[in-house]
C-alpha positions as CSV (number, residue, x, y, z in Angstrom):
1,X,192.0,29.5,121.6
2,X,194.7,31.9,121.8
3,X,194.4,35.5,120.7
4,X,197.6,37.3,119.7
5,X,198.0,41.5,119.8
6,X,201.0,43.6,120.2
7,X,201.4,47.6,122.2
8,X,204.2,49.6,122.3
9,X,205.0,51.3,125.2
10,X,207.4,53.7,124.1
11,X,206.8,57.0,123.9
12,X,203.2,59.1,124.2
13,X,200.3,56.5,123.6
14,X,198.1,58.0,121.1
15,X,194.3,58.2,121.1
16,X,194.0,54.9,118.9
17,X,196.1,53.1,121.2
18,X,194.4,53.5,124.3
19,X,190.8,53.3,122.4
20,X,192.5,49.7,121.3
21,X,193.8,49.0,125.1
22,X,190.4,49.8,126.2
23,X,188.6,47.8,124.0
24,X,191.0,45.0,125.0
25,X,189.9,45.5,129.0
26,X,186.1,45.1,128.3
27,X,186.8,42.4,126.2
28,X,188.2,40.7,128.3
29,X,186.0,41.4,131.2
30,X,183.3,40.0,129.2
31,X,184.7,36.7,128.8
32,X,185.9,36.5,132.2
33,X,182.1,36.9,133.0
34,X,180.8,34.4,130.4
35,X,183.2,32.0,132.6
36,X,186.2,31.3,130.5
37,X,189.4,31.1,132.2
38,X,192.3,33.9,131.1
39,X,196.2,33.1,130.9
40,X,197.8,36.4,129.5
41,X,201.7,35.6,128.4
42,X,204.0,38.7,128.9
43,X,205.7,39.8,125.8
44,X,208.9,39.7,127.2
45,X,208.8,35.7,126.7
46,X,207.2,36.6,123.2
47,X,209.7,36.1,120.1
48,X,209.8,40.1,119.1
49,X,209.2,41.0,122.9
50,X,206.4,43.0,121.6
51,X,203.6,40.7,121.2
52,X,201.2,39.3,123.9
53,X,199.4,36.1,123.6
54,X,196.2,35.6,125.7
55,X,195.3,31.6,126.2
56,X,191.7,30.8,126.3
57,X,190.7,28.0,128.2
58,X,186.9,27.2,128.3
59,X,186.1,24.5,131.3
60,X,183.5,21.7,130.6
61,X,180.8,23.0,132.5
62,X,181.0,26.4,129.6
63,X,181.1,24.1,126.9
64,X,177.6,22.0,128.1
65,X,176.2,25.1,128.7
66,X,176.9,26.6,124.7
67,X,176.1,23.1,123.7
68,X,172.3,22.7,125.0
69,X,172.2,26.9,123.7
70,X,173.0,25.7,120.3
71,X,170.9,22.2,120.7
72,X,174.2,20.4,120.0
73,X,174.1,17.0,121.6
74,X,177.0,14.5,122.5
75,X,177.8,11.8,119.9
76,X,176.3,8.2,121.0
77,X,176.7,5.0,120.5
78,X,174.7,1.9,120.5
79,X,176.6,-1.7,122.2
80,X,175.6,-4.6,121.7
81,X,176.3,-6.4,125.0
82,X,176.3,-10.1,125.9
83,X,175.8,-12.1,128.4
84,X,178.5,-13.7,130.5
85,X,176.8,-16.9,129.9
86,X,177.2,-16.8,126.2
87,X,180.9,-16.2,126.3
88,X,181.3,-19.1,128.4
89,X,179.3,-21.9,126.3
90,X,180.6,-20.5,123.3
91,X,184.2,-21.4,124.8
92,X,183.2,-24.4,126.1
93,X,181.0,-26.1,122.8
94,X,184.5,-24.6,120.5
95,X,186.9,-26.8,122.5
């Protein structure tokens, strides 16, 4: 998942802005708690050099964890498997 915001750094920052930059910190402390790994892009390599892009990556362990939360279980299944024998008479009585 990536999540996208821009902030200007020009000038006075008014009260909304740093409510919004705060809001942005906890946020983001609360996912680095929940175990999700952060990649934050500067904006200078964005397209406007205004915007930020934060990557979120969720490692497997995270995901087996939400998984049995929400009862979610992993798709299964069913081979039939046969015999090494069978293969071989049914090579052998064909030729």
């Amino acid at each position: 998942m990536i999540l996208v915001y821009q902030e200007e750094n020009e000038g006075v920052m008014t009260e909304l802005e740093a409510r919004r930059r705060e809001q942005r910190r906890m946020f983001q402390q609360n996912l680095l708690k929940e175990g999700l790994q952060l990649e934050l892009e500067p904006k200078e390599s964005s397209f406007d050099g205004k915007t930020y892009f934060l990557k979120l990556h969720i490692p497997w362990k995270i995901k087996v964890q939400y998984a049995e939360v929400m009862s979610l279980k992993l798709p299964t299944k069913r081979f039939k498997t046969i015999p090494m024998k069978t293969w071989v008479l049914f090579f052998l009585t064909r030729h």
